[in-house]
NUDREN-18531 format. One record per residue: chain; residue number from 1; x negated, y, z of N, C-alpha, C in turn. Coordinates in steps of 0.2 Angstrom, whole numbers, m for minus. Layout:
! NUDREN-18531
{loza 'A',NUM,{X,Y,Z},{X,Y,Z},{X,Y,Z}}
...
END
This chain:
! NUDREN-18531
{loza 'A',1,{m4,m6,0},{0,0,0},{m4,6,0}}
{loza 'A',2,{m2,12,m4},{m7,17,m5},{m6,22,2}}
{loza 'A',3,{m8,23,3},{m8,30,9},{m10,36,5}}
{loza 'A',4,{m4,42,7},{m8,48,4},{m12,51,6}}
{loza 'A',5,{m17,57,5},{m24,57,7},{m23,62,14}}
{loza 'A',6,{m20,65,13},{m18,69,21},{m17,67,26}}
{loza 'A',7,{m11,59,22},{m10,54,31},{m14,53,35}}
{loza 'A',8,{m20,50,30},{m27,47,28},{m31,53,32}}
{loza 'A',9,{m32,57,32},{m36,63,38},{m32,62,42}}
{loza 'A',10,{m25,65,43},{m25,64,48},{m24,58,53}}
{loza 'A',11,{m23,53,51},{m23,46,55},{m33,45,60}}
{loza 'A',12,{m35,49,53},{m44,51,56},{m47,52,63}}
{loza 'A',13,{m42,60,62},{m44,64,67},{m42,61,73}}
{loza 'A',14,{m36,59,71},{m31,55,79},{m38,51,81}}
{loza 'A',15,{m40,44,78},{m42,41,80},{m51,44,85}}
{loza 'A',16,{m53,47,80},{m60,51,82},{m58,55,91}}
{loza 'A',17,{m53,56,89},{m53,61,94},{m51,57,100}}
{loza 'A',18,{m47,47,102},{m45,43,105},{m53,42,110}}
{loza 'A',19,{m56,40,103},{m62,36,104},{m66,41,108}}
{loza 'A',20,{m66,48,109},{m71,53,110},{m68,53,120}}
{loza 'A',21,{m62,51,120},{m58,54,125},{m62,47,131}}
{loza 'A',22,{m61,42,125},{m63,34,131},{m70,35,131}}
{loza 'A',23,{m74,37,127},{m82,39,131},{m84,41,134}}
{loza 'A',24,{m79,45,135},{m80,50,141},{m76,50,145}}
{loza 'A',25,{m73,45,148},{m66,42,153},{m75,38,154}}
{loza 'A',26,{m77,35,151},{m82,30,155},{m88,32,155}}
{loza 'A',27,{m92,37,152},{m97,39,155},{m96,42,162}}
{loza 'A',28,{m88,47,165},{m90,48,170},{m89,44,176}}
{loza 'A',29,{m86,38,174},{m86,32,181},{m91,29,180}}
{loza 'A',30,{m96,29,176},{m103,27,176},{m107,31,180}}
{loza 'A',31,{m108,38,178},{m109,42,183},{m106,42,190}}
{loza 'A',32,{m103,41,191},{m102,43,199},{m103,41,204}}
{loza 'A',33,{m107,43,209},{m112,41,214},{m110,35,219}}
{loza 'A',34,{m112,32,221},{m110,24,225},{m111,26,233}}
{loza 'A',35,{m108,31,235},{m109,33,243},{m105,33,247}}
{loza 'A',36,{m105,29,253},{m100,29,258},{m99,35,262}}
{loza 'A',37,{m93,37,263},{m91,41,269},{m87,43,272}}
{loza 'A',38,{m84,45,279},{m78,43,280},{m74,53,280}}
{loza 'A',39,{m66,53,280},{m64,59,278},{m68,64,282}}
{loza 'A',40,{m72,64,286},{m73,72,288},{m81,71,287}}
{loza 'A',41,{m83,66,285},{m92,67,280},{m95,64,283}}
{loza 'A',42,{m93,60,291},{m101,56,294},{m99,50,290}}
{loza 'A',43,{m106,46,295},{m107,41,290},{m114,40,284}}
{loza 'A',44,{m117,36,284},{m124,35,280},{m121,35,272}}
{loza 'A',45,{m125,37,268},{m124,36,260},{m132,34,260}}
{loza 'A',46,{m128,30,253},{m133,30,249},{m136,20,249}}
{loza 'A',47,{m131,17,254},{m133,12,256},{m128,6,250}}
{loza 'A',48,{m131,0,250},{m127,m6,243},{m121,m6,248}}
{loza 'A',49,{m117,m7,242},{m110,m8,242},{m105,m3,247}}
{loza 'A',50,{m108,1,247},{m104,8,246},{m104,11,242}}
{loza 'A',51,{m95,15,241},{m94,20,236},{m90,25,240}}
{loza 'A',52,{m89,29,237},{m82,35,238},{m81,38,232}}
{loza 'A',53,{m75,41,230},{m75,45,224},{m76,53,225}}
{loza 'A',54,{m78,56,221},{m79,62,223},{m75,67,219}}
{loza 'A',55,{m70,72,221},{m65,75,218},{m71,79,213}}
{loza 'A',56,{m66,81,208},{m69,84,202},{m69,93,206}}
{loza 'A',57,{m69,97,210},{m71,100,214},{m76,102,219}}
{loza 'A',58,{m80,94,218},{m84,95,225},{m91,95,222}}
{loza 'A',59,{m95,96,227},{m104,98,224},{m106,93,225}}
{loza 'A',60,{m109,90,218},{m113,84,221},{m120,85,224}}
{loza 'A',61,{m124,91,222},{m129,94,225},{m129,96,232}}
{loza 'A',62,{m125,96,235},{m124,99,242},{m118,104,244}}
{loza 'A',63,{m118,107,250},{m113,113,250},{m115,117,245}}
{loza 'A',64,{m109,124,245},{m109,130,241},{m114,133,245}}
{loza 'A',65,{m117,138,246},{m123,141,251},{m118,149,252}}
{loza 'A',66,{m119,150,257},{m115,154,260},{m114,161,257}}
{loza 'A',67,{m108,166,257},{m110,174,256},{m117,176,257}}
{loza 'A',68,{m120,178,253},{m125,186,254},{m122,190,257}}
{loza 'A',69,{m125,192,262},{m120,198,263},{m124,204,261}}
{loza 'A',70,{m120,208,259},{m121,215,254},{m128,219,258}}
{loza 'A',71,{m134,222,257},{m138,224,258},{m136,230,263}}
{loza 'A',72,{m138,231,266},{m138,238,269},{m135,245,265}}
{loza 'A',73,{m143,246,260},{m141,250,255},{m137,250,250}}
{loza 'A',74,{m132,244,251},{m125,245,246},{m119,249,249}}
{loza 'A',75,{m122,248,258},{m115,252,260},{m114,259,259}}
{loza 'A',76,{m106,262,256},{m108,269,258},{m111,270,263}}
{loza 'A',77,{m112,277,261},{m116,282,265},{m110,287,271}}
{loza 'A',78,{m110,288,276},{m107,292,281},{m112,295,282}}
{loza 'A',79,{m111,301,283},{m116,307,286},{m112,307,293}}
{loza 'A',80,{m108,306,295},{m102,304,300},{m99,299,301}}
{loza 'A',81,{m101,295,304},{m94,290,304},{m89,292,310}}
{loza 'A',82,{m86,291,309},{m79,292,314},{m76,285,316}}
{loza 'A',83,{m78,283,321},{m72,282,327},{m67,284,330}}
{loza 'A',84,{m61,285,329},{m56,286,331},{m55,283,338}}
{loza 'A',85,{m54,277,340},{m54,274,346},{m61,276,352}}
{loza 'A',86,{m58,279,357},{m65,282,363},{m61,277,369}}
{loza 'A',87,{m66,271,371},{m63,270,377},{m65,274,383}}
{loza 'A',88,{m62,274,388},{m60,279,396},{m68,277,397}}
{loza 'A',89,{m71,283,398},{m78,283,404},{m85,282,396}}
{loza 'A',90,{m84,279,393},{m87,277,386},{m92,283,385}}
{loza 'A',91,{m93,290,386},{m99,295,383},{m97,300,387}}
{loza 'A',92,{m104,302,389},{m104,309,394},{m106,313,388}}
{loza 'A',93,{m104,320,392},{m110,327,386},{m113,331,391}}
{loza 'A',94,{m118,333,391},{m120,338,393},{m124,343,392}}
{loza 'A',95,{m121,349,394},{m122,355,389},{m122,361,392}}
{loza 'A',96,{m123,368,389},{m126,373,392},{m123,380,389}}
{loza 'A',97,{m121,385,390},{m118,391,388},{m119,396,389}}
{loza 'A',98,{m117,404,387},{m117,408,388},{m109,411,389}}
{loza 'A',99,{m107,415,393},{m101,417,394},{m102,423,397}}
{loza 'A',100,{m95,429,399},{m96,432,403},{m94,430,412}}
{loza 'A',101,{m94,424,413},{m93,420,418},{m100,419,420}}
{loza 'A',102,{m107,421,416},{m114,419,414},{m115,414,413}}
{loza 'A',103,{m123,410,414},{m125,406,409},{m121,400,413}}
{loza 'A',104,{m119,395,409},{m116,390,412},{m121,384,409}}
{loza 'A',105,{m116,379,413},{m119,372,412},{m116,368,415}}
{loza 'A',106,{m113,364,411},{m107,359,410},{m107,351,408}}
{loza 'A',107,{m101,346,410},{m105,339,408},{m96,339,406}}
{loza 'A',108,{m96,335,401},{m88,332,398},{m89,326,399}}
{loza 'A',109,{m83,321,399},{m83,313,399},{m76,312,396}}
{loza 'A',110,{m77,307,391},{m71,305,387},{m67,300,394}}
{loza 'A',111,{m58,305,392},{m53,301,395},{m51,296,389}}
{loza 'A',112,{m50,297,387},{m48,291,380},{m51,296,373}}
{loza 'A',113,{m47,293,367},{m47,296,362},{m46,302,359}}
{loza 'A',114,{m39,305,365},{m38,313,363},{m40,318,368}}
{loza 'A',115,{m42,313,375},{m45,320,380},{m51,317,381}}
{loza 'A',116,{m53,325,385},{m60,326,388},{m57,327,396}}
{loza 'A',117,{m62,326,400},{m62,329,407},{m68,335,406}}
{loza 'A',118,{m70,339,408},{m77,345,412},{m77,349,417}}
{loza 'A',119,{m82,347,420},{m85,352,426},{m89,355,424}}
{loza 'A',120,{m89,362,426},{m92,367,424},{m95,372,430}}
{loza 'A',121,{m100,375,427},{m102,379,434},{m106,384,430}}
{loza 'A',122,{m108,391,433},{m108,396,431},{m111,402,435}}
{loza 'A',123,{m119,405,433},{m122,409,437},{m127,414,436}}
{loza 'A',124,{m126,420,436},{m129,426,436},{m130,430,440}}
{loza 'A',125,{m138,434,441},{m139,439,446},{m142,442,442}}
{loza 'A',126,{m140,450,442},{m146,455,442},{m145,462,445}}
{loza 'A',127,{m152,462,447},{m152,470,452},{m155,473,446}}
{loza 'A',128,{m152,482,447},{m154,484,441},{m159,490,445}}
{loza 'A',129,{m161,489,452},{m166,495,455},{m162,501,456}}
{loza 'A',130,{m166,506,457},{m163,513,457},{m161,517,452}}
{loza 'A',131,{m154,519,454},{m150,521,446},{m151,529,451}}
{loza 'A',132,{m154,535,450},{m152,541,453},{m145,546,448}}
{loza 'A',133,{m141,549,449},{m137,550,445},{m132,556,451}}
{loza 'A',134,{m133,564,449},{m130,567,451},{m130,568,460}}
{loza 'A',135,{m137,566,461},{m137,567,469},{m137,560,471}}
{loza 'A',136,{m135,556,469},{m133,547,472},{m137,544,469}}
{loza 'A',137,{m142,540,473},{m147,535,472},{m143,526,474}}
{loza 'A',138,{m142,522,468},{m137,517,467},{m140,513,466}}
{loza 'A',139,{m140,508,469},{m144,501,468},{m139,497,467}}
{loza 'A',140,{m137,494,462},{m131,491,459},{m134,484,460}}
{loza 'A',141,{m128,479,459},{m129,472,459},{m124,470,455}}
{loza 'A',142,{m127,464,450},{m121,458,449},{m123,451,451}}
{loza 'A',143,{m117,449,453},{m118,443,455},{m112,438,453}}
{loza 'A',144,{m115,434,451},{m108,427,448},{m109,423,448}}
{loza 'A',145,{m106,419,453},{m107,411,453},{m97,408,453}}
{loza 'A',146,{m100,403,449},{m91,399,449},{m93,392,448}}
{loza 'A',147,{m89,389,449},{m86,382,447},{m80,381,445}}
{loza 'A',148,{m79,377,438},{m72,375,437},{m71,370,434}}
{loza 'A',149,{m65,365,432},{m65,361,429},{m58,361,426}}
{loza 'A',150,{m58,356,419},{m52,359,415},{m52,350,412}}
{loza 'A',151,{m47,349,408},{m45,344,404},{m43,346,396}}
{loza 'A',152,{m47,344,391},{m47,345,386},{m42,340,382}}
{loza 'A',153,{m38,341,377},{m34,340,373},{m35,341,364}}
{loza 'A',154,{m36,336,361},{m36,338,354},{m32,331,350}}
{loza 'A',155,{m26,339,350},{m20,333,345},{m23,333,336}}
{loza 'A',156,{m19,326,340},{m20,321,330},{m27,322,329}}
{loza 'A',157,{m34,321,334},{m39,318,331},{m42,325,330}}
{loza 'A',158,{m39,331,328},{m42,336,326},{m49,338,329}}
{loza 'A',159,{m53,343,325},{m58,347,330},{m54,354,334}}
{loza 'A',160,{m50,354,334},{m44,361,337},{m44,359,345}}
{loza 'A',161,{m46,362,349},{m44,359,356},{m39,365,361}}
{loza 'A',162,{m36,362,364},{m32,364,369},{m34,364,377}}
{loza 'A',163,{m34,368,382},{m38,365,388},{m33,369,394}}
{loza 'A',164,{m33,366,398},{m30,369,404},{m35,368,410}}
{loza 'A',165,{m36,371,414},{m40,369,419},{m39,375,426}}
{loza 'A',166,{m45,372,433},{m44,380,435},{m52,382,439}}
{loza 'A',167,{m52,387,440},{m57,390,444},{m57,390,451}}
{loza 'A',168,{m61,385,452},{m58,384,461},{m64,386,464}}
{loza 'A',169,{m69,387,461},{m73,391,466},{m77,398,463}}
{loza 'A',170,{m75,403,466},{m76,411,462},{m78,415,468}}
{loza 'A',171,{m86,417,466},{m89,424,468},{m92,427,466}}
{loza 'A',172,{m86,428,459},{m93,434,453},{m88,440,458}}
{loza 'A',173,{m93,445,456},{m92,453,460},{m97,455,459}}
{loza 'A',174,{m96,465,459},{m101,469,455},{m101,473,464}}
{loza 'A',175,{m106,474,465},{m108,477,471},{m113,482,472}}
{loza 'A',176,{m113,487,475},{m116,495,476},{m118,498,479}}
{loza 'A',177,{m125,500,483},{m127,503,489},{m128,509,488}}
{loza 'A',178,{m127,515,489},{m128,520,487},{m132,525,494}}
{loza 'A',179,{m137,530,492},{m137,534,498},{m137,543,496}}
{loza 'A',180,{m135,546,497},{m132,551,496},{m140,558,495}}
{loza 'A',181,{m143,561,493},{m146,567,494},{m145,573,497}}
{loza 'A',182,{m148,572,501},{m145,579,509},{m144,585,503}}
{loza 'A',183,{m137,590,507},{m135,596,503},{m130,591,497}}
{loza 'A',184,{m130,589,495},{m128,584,488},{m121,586,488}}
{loza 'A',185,{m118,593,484},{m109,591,484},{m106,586,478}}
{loza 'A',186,{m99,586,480},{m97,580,477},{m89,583,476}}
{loza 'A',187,{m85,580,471},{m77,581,472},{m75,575,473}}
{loza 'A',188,{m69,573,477},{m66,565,480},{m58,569,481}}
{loza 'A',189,{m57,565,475},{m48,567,473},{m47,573,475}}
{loza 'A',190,{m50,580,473},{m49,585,470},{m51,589,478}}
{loza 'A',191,{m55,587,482},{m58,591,486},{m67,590,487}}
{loza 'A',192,{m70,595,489},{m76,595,487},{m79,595,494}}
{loza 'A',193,{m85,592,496},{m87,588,500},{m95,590,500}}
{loza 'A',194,{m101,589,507},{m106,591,504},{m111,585,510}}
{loza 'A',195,{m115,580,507},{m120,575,510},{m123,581,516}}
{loza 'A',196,{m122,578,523},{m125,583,528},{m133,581,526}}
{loza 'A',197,{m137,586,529},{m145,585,528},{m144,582,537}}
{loza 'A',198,{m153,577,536},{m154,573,543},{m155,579,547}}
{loza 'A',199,{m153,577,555},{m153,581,559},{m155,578,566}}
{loza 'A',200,{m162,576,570},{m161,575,573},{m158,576,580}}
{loza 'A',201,{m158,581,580},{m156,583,586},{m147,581,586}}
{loza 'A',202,{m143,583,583},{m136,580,584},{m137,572,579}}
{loza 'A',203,{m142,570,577},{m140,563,576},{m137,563,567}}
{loza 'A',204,{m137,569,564},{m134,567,555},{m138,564,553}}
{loza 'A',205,{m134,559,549},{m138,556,542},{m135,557,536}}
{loza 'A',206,{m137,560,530},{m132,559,524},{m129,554,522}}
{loza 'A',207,{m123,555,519},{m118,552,518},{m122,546,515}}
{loza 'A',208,{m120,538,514},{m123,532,511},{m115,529,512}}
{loza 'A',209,{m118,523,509},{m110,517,509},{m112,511,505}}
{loza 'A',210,{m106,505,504},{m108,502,499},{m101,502,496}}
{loza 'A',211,{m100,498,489},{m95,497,483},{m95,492,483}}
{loza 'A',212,{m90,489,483},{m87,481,481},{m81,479,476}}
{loza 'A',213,{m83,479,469},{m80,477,466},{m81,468,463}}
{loza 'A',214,{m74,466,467},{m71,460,466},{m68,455,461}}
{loza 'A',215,{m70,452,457},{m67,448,451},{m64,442,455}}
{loza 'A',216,{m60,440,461},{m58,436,461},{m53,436,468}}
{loza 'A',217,{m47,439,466},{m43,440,472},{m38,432,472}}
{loza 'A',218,{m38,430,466},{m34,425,465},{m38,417,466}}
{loza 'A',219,{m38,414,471},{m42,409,470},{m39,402,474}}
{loza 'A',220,{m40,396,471},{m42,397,463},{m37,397,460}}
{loza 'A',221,{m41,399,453},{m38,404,447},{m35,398,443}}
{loza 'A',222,{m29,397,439},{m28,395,432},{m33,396,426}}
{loza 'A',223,{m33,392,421},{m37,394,416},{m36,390,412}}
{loza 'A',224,{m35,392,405},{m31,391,398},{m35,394,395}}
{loza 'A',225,{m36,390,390},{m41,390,383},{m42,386,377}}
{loza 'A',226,{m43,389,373},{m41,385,366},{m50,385,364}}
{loza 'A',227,{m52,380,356},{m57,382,352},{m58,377,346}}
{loza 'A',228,{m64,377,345},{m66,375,336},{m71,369,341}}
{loza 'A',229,{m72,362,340},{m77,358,341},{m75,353,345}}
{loza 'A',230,{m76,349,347},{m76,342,352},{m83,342,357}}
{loza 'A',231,{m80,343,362},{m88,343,366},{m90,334,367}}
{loza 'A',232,{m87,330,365},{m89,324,364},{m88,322,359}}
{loza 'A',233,{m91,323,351},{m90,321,346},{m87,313,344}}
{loza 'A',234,{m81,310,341},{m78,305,342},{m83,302,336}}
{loza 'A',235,{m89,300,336},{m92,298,332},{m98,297,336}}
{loza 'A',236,{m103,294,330},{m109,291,334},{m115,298,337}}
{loza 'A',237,{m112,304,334},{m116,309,336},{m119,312,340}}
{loza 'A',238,{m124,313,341},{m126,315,347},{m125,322,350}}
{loza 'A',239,{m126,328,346},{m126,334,347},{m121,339,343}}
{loza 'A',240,{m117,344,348},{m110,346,346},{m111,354,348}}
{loza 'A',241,{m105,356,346},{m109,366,346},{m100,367,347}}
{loza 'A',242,{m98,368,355},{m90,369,353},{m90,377,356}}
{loza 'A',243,{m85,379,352},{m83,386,356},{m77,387,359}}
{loza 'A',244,{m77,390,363},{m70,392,368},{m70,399,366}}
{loza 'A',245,{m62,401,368},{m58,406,370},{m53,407,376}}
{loza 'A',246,{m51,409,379},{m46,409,385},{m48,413,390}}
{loza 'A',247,{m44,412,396},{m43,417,401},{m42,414,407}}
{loza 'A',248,{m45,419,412},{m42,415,418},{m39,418,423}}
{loza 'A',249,{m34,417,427},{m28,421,430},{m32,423,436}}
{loza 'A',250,{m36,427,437},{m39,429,445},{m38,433,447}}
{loza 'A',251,{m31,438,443},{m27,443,449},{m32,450,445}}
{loza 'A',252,{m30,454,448},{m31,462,449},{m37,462,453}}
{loza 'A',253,{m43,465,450},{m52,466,454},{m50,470,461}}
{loza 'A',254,{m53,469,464},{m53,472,473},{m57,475,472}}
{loza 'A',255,{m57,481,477},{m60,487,474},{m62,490,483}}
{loza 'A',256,{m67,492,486},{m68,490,495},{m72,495,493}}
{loza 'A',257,{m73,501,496},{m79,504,500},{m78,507,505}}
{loza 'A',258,{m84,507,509},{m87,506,517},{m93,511,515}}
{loza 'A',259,{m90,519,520},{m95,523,520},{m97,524,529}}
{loza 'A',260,{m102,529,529},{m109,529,533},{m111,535,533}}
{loza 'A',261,{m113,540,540},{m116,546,538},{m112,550,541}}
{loza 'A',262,{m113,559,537},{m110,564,539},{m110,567,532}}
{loza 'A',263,{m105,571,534},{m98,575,527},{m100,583,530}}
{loza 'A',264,{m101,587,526},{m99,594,529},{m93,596,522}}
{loza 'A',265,{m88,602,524},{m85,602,520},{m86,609,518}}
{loza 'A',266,{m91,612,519},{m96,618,515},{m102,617,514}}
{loza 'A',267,{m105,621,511},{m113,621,508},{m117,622,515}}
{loza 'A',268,{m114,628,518},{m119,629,523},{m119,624,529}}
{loza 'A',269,{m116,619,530},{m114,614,534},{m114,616,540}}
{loza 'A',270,{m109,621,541},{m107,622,545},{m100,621,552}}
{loza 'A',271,{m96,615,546},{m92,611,548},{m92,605,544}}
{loza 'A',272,{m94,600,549},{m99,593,547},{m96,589,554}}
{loza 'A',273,{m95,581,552},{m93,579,555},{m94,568,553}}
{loza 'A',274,{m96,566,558},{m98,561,556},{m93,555,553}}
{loza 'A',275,{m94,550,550},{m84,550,546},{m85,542,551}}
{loza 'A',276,{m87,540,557},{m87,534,560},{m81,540,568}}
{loza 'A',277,{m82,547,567},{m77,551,573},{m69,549,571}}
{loza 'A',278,{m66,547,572},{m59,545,570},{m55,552,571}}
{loza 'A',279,{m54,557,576},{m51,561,577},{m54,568,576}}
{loza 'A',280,{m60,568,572},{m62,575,567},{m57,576,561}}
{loza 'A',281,{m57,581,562},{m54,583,556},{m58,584,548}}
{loza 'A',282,{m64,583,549},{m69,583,544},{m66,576,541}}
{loza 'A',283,{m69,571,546},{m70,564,545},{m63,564,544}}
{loza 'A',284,{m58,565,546},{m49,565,543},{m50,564,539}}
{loza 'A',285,{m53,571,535},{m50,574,529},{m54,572,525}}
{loza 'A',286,{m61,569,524},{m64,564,520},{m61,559,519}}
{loza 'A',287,{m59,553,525},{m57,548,525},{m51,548,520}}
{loza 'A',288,{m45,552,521},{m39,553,519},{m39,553,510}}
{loza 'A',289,{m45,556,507},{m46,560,502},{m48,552,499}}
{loza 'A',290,{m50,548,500},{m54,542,501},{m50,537,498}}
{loza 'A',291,{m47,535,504},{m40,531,502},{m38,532,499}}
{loza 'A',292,{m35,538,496},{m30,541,491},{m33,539,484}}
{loza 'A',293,{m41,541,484},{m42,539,479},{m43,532,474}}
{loza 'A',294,{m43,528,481},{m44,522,481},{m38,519,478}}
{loza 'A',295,{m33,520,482},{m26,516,479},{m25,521,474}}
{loza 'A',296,{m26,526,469},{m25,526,461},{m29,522,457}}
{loza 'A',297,{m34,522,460},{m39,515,456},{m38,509,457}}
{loza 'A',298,{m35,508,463},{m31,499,463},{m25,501,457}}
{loza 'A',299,{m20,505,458},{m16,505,454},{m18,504,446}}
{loza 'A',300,{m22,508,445},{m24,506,436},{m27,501,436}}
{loza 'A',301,{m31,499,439},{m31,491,440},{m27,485,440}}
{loza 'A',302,{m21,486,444},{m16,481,443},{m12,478,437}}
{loza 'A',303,{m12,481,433},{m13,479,428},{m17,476,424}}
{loza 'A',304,{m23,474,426},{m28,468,423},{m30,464,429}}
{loza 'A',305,{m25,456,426},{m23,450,430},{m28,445,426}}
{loza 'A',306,{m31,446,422},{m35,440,421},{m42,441,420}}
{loza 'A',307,{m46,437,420},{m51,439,416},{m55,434,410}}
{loza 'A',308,{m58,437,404},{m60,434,399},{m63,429,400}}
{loza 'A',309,{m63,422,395},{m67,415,395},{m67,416,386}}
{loza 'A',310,{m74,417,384},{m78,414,379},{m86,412,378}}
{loza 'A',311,{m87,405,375},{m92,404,375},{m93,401,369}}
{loza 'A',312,{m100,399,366},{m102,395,361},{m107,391,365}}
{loza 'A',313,{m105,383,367},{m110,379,370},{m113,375,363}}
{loza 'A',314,{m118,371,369},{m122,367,365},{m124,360,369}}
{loza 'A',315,{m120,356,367},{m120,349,372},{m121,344,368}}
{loza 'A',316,{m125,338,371},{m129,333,370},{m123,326,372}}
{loza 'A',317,{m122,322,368},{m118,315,372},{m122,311,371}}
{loza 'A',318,{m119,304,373},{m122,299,376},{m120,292,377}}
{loza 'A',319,{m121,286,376},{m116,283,379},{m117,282,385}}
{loza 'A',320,{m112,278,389},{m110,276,396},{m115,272,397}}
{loza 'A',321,{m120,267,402},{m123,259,403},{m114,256,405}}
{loza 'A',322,{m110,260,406},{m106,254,409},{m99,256,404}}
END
C-alpha cells in the first residue's frame, strides 16, 4: 500500500521524537544516585543496596549556600537616621547656655518618644566697682542664681517643642550701695534735700544706703516655653543646638531701699537731722518723700509679672549603661 509522502514525515517525526523521550526516561534512572536516607536526612549514604529517589528539585551537590548579605556600602546612605521609638531613661544630654537667667547648664533625659524631662540651673555675678554720677558714688551688683526644671513636649515627632516647667529656686536681684558726697543736693519726689557734711562733734555722716531690686517676688515661678530643636535628638546623634523662647511668671520686681546718715534740708545745713530720729521733722520729711516715691515706682512696675526666658543651648547626648 502506497503511503503519501507527508504521512510518511509525519509518522517520522512522531516516531523520532518517542524514541528521543525513552532515552532519556532512562538515561535519568541510570543516573540517579543509590543513597540511603531517612525523611529528615540522617542516615549513611553511599553504602550497597541503598537508594532513595531524589525530587527533580533537589541539589545533588549539596545545600543551596546561604544569602549574601548585601555589603555595607549598598546600604543607603542616612546622614540621619531616625528612630522614632526612645525608650524611658534610654539617653541623657547635657548641655550649656546663655540666657538672661545667665549662663546656664542643663541635663535632659528621654521620658519616652515625645517628651523630655530637664534640670536646669543658672548663674551670674558681676560688680561693676565705682560708678560716681552726680554726687553718688554706686557700687552696683548683679547677681543670679536659679534652678528650674520643666518637661518637654514635641508633637507628632516634630523638631517644634512645647515646655511647661517651674522655677523653684530664684535669687537673681540687682543690688546698690551708694554713699552720698558731703554738701551733695538731690530732688526726691519733688523736694530738694542736701547729704549733711561729717561732723564729729554731733556725730553726722552723709547720707549712704543700699537698693534692692528683686526679680523674684513669686516663688516658685511657672514657666512656659516654646522652640526650634530636640535637646535629645531622636536619632543616633550626638550633638543638638536647641533654642527656647518663654517666660516665667515671678510677679512684679521688689524694689527696697534702706538709707543711713543725715539729710539737711538747706545748703547751709542748717536744719539737718539724722533719718534713723523718727520724730524730726527733717527725718519725717525725707522719709515721707521716700515712700512716696517708692510706691509710684512699685506701681509702674506692677505691671511687669514676668520675666523673659531665651536661649540657644548646645548639648551633648548619650546613651544610658542601663
Amino acid at each position: 500500500m502506497k503511503i503519501p509522502l507527508f504521512r510518511a514525515v509525519a509518522f517520522s517525526s512522531v516516531a523520532v521524537f518517542l524514541l528521543s523521550c525513552a532515552v532519556s526516561g532512562r538515561g535519568q534512572s541510570q543516573l540517579a544516585p543509590r543513597i540511603s536516607a531517612s525523611e529528615n536526612g540522617a542516615g549513611d549514604a553511599g553504602r550497597d543496596g541503598d537508594s532513595f529517589s531524589v525530587s527533580p528539585h533537589s541539589n545533588f551537590y549539596g545545600p543551596m549556600p546561604a544569602a549574601v548579605p548585601p555589603s555595607p556600602r549598598e546600604k543607603p546612605v542616612e546622614p540621619y537616621p531616625t528612630n522614632f521609638y526612645q525608650a524611658p531613661w534610654s539617653r541623657i544630654g547635657i548641655g550649656a547656655d546663655v540666657s538672661p537667667l545667665g549662663i546656664g547648664i542643663k541635663s535632659a533625659i528621654v521620658l519616652n518618644t515625645y517628651m523630655d524631662a530637664r534640670l536646669m540651673g543658672n548663674f551670674f555675678n558681676y560688680n561693676n566697682g565705682r560708678i560716681e554720677t552726680q554726687g553718688f558714688n554706686v557700687y552696683a551688683k548683679i547677681h543670679m542664681e536659679s534652678m528650674a526644671a520643666a518637661v518637654d513636649v514635641y508633637p507628632w515627632h516634630s523638631v517644634w517643642r512645647l515646655s511647661v516647667g517651674t522655677l523653684f529656686e530664684n535669687s537673681n536681684q540687682l543690688s546698690a550701695r551708694f554713699v552720698t558726697a558731703p554738701g551733695t543736693g538731690f530732688t526726691l519726689n519733688g523736694q530738694t534735700f542736701y547729704a549733711a557734711n561729717a561732723n564729729a562733734a554731733t556725730g553726722a555722716t552723709p547720707l549712704n544706703g543700699n537698693v534692692l531690686f528683686g526679680l523674684n517676688r513669686i516663688k516658685p515661678a511657672l514657666t512656659l516655653s516654646g522652640g526650634f530643636g530636640q535637646f535629645i535628638p531622636r536619632s543616633q546623634r550626638h550633638w543638638s543646638f536647641p533654642s527656647e523662647f518663654g517666660v516665667a511668671f515671678t510677679g512684679s520686681p521688689i524694689v527696697q531701699v534702706n538709707t543711713a546718715g543725715w539729710v539737711c534740708t538747706d545748703k547751709a545745713q542748717t536744719t539737718c537731722s539724722h533719718l534713723g530720729d523718727a520724730g524730726n521733722p527733717v527725718a519725717i520729711q525725707f522719709n515721707d518723700a521716700l515712700q512716696t516715691k517708692l510706691a509710684k515706682v512699685r506701681k509702674s512696675l506692677g505691671a511687669v509679672q514676668i520675666y523673659p526666658i531665651f536661649s540657644y543651648s548646645v548639648v551633648y547626648s548619650f546613651n544610658t549603661p542601663w
